[in-house]
ROZA-88129 format. One line per field, with one value per residue (C-alpha): x, y, z; residue number from 1; residue in three letters. Coordinates in steps of 0.001 Angstrom, whole numbers, plus 500000, padded with zeros to 6 digits. Each point is the difference from the previous one (the first is absolute). Layout:
REM ROZA-88129
x <- X	...
y <- Y	...
z <- Z	...
i <- NUM	...
aa <- ALA	...
This chain:
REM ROZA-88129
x <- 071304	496614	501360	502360	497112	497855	503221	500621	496468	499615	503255	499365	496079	500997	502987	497108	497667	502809	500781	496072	499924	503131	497615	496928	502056	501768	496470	501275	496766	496919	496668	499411	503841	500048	496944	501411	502889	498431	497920	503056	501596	496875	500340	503782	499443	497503	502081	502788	498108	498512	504101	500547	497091	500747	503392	498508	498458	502732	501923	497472	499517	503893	499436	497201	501900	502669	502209	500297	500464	497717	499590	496042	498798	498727	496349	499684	495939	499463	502320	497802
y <- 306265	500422	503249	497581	497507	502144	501606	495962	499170	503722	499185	496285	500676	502806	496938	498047	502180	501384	495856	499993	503061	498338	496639	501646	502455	496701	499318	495781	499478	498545	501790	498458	500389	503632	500709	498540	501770	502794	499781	499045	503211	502124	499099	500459	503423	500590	498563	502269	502707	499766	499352	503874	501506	498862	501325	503253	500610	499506	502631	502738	498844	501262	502908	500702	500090	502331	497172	499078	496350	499122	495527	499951	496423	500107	498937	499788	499676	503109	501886	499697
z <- 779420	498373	498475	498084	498978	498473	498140	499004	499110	497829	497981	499596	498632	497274	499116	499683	497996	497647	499210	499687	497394	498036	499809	498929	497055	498722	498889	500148	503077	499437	500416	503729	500722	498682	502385	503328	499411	499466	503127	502109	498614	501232	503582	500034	498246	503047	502312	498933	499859	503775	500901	498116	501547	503724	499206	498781	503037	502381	497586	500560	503881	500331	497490	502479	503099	497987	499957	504103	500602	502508	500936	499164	498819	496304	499768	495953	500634	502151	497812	496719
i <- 1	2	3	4	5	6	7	8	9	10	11	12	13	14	15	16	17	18	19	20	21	22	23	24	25	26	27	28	29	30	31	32	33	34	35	36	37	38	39	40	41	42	43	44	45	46	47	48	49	50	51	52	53	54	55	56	57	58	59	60	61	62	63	64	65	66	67	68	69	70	71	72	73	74	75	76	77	78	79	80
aa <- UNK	UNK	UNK	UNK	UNK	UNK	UNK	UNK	UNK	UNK	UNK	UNK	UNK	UNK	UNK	UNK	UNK	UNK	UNK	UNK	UNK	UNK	UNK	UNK	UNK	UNK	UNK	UNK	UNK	UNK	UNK	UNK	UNK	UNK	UNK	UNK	UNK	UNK	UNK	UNK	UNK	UNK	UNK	UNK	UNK	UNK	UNK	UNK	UNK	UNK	UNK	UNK	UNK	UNK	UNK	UNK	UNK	UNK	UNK	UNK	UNK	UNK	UNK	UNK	UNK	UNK	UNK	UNK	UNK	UNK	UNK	UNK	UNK	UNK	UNK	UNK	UNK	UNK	UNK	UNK
C-alpha cells in the first residue's frame, strides 16, 4: 500500500508543478504570487526528485542481485 502512495503523491506533485509552470509562463501573476509559486514549485521539483531517486535505487538493488526477488524491507535512508 505505501508502494501505491508514493506512486499517488509522485504523479499528483509533477500535476501540480506542471499547473505551476503553466501559471508562471502565462506571465498574468503578480511579483509575490509569481514567487510563492515559484517556491511551491521548488519543493515539489525536490519532492519529485527524492520520489525518482528512491526509485533509482531499488532499480539497481535488483540489477544488483542479477534480478532475484528476494522480500528485504526498503530503508530509503540507509540506502543513500
Amino acid at each position: 500500500m505505501a508502494r501505491k502512495k508514493a506512486a499517488v503523491d509522485f504523479e499528483s506533485s509533477l500535476a501540480e508543478l506542471q499547473q505551476l509552470v503553466e501559471r508562471l509562463e502565462g506571465g498574468d501573476l503578480s511579483l509575490e504570487d509569481s514567487l510563492t509559486c515559484f517556491e511551491q514549485g521548488i519543493r515539489l521539483t525536490r519532492d519529485c526528485q527524492a520520489a525518482l531517486s528512491q526509485a533509482e535505487q531499488k532499480v539497481q538493488i535488483l540489477l544488483a542481485r542479477g534480478g532475484t526477488l528476494e522480500h528485504v524491507p526498503f530503508d530509503a535512508d540507509s540506502q543513500a
